[in-house]
N, C-alpha and C positions, 0 to 999 in steps of 0.2 A: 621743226625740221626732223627728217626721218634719224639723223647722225643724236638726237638726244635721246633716241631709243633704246634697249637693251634689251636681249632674250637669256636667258639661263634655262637650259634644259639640264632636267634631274632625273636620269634613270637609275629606279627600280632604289629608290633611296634605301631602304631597309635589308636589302639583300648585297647592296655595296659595302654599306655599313656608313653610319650618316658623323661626317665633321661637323663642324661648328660651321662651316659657310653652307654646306647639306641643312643644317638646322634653322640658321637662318632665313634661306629662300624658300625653303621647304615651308616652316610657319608662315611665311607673307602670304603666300600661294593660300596654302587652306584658307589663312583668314580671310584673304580677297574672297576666296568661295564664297565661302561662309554668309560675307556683308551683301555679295551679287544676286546672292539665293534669296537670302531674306528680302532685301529689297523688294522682289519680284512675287514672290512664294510665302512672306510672310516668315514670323520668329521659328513656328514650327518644325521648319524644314531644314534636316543636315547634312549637307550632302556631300558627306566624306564617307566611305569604308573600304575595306580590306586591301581592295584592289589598288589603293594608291601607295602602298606600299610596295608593289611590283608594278605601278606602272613608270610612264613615260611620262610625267609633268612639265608645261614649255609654260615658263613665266613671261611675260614680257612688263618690263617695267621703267624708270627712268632713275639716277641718283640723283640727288639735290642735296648738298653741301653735305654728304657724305651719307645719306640717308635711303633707304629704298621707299621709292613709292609707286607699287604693284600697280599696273595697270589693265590685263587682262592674263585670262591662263587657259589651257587647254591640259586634255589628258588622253593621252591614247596606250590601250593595252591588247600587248599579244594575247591572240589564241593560244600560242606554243606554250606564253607565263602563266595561262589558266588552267594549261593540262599539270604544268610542273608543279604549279600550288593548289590542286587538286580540286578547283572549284570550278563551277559553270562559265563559257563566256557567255558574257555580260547579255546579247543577243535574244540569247536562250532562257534565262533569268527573269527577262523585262517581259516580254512577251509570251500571251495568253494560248496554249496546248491546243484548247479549242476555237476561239475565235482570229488566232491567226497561221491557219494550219498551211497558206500557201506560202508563206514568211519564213515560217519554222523550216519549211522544206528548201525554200532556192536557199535561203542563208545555210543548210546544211549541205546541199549540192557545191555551192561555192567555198566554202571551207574543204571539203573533200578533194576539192579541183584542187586546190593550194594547195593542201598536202601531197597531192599524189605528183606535182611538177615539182617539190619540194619550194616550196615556198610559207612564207607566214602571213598570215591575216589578222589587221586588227578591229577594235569596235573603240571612235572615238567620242569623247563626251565630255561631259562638265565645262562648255565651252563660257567663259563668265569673262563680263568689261566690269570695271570699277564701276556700283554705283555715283561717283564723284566726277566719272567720267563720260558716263552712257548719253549724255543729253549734252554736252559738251563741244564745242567748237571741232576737237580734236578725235572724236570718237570713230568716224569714219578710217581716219590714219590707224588708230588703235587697233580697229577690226582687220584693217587689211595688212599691218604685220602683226598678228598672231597667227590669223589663215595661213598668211603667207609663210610664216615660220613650223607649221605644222606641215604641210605642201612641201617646204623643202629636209622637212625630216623624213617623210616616206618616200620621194626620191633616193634622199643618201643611204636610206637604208633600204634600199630594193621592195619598198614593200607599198605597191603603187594601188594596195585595192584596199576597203576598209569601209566599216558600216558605220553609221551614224544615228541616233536618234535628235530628233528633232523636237523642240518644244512650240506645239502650235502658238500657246498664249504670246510669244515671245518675235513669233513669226520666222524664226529658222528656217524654217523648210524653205522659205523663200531665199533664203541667203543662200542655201545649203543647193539649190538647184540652177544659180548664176554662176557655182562652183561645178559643175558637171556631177551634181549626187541627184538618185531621184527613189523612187521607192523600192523597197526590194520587189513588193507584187500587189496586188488587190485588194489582200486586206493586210496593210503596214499599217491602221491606224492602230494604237492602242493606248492605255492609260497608264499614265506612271505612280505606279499606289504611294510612292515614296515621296513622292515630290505633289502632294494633296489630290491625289487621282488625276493630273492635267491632262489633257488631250496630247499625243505626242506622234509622230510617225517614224518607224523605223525605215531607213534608206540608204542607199551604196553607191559606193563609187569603184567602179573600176577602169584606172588608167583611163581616165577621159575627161582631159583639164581643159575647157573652157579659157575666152579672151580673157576674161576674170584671172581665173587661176593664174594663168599663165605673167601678167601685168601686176598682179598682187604678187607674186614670187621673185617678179625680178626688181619690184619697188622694194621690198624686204631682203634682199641680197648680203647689200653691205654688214646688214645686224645680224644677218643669218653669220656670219663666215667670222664676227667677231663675238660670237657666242660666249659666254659662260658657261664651263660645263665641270660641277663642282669635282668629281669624284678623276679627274685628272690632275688635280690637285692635291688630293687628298692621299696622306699615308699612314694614319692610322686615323679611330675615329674622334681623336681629342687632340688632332694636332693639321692643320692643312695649310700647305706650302703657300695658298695664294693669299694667307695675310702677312706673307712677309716678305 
């Protein structure tokens, strides 16, 4: 049932400054990565850096007799956090100067529109199920509140447009397009060198949620609104209110 669910969203852990319950959900998260990646991608592949440290991490997991057991995670990061910590978005990074020069352009057009209406845009990813869970009676449930817990964090934060890349092997794009995301343009394929050169397509969504969207947001409602969200707890980074 959806009530033994649980999300903890962790923004921007390192520039909040990370407690002990920040440390805790924080490490599940990467490690869930970690075990989703390999599973799929093999030992080789890490697929943590910089950026999760200023991003927006959404756990969804369950307790059992007082224990966390991580069941999927997503990550989404501002443009506005990649100008302030002076690195690439992510967009621009992933994708090849020359072989996707009409991608390079509208995802630069649509950034610029955001800015100029003052608004922010993100690029979201690392979307991982427990391997324990992916093949699982329950995995369906799984997938539709973490989408749906990511959906209802770019509502509450105004920020209803956002790029995706997709991993073909995994078949995302398929999921990613019952969600109202579709390419950014003609040539969105590309490869992801990181992740053992996969096939991947970069894709957006703006404001245009699907029966999907919409049915997976309001089935994930209750978990949304009873959230965890450490860093409202927290009052220095070796001390946090919500273990006591």
């Amino acid at each position: 049932m959806s009530q033994s669910y649980k999300i903890c969203v962790i923004e921007k852990p390192f520039e909040i400054g990370m407690c002990v319950v920040h440390k805790q959900f924080f490490g599940h998260l990467l490690a869930l990565r970690m075990d989703g990646y390999s599973a799929v991608h093999g030992q080789g592949v890490v697929p943590i850096d910089p950026y999760d440290y200023f991003a927006t991490n959404i756990l969804l997991y369950k307790e059992i007799s007082g224990n966390i057991l991580p069941l999927a995670c997503s990550r989404i990061v501002r443009y506005s956090d990649c100008v302030e910590n002076n690195v690439d978005f992510l967009p621009f990074l992933l994708l090849d100067n020359e072989r996707n020069k009409n991608t390079i352009r509208e995802i630069t057009q649509v950034v610029e529109s955001k800015l100029e209406d003052g608004e922010d845009i993100t690029f979201d990813s690392s979307f991982t199920v427990s391997p324990l869970f992916k093949y699982s009676s329950e995995s369906n449930q799984i997938i539709k509140h973490i989408i749906g817990a990511v959906f209802h964090w770019h509502r509450e934060n105004g920020q209803n447009s956002f790029f995706a890349s997709a991993t073909l092997k995994v078949k995302t794009d398929r999921l990613f397009v019952r969600l109202g995301l579709h390419p950014v343009s003609n040539d969105s394929n590309y490869m992801l060198h990181s992740v053992n050169n996969e096939p991947a397509l970069m894709m957006k969504y703006i404001d245009s949620p699907t029966r999907h969207t919409r049915k997976w947001m309001e089935d994930s409602q209750k978990i949304w609104e009873k959230r965890l969200q450490p860093e409202k707890y927290c009052t220095k980074k070796e001390h946090c209110a919500y273990l006591y």
